[in-house]
C-alpha positions in Angstrom: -1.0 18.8 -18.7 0.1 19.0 -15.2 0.9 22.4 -15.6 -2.5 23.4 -16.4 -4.6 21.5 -13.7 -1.7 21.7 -10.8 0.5 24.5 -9.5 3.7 22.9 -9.5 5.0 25.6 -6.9 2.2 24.5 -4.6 2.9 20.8 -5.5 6.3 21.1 -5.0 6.5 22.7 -1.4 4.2 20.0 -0.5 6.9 17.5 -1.1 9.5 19.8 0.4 7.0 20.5 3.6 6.2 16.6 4.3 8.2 14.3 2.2 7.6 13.1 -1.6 7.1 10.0 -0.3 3.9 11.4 2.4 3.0 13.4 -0.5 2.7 10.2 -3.1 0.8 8.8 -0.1 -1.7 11.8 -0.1 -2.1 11.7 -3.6 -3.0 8.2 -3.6 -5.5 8.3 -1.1 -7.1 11.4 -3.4 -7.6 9.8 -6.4 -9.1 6.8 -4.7 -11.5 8.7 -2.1 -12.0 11.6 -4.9 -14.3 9.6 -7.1 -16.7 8.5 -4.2 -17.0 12.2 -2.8 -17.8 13.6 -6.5 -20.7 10.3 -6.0 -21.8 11.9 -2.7 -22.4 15.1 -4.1 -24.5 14.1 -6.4 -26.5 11.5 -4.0 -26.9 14.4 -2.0 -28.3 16.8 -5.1 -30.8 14.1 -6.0 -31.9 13.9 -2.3 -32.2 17.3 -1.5 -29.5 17.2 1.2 -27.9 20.3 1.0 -25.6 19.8 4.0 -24.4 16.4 3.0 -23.4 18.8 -0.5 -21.9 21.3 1.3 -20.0 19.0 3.0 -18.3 16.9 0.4 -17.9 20.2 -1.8 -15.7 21.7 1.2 -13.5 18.4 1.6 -12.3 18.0 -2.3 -12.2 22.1 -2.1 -9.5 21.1 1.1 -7.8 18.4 -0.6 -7.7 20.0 -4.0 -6.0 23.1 -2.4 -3.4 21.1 -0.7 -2.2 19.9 -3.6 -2.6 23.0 -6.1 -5.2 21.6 -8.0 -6.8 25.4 -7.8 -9.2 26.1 -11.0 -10.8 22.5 -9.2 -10.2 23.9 -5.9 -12.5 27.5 -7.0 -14.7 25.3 -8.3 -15.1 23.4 -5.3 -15.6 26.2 -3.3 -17.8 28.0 -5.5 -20.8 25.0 -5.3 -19.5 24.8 -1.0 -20.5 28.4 -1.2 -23.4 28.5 -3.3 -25.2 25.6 -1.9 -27.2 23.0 -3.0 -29.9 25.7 -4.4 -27.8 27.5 -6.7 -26.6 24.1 -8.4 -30.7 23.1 -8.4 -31.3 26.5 -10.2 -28.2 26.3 -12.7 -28.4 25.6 -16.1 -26.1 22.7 -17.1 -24.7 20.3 -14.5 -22.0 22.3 -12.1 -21.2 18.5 -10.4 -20.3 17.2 -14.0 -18.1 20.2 -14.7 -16.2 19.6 -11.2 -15.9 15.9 -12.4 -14.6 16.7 -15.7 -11.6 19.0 -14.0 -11.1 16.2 -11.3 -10.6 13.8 -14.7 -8.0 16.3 -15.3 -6.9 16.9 -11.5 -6.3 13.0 -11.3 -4.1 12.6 -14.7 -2.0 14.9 -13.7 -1.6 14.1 -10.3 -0.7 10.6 -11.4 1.7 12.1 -13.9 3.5 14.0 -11.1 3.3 10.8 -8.7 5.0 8.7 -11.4 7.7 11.2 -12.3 
């Protein structure tokens, strides 16, 4: 699984870069800020806030990226870039998608963390 949802050469120089132990730090502080900035995306698509929605899709773009979590990362950065009208005009539910590949993001994040 972690394969799939993290690069594991991005991962990796991470903890070569700054230290597994900063790195289990970062991840830690992802999963548990992660799930409130997903919240604030879609607080901000039900208010009309399009800057507030930029804004939270750039930071879990930035953290996603860190970490090689890229197919969230794109995704991320596709709704920063697209703004809040695009994801008004889209059919389906582009915040639920991003939330279903953070569900992945997380798992194996905490698979890696654990190892």
């Amino acid at each position: 699984m972690s394969g799939e949802a993290i690069d594991l050469a991005t991962f990796r120089e991470l903890q070569e870069t700054t230290g597994a132990e900063f790195v289990t730090e970062l991840v830690d502080t992802f999963l548990e800020e992660a799930p409130g900035i997903l919240e604030e995306m879609r607080s901000a698509r039900a208010a009309g806030d399009a800057v507030r929605f930029k804004r939270a899709a750039h930071s879990l773009k930035s953290n996603a990226n860190t970490f090689g979590a890229l197919a969230f990362g794109a995704k991320a950065r596709e709704l920063e870039m697209g703004g809040l009208a695009r994801v008004l005009e889209a059919t389906g539910d582009p915040v639920s998608e991003l939330s279903a590949e953070y569900a992945r993001v997380a798992a194996a994040l905490t698979e890696l963390r654990n190892a």
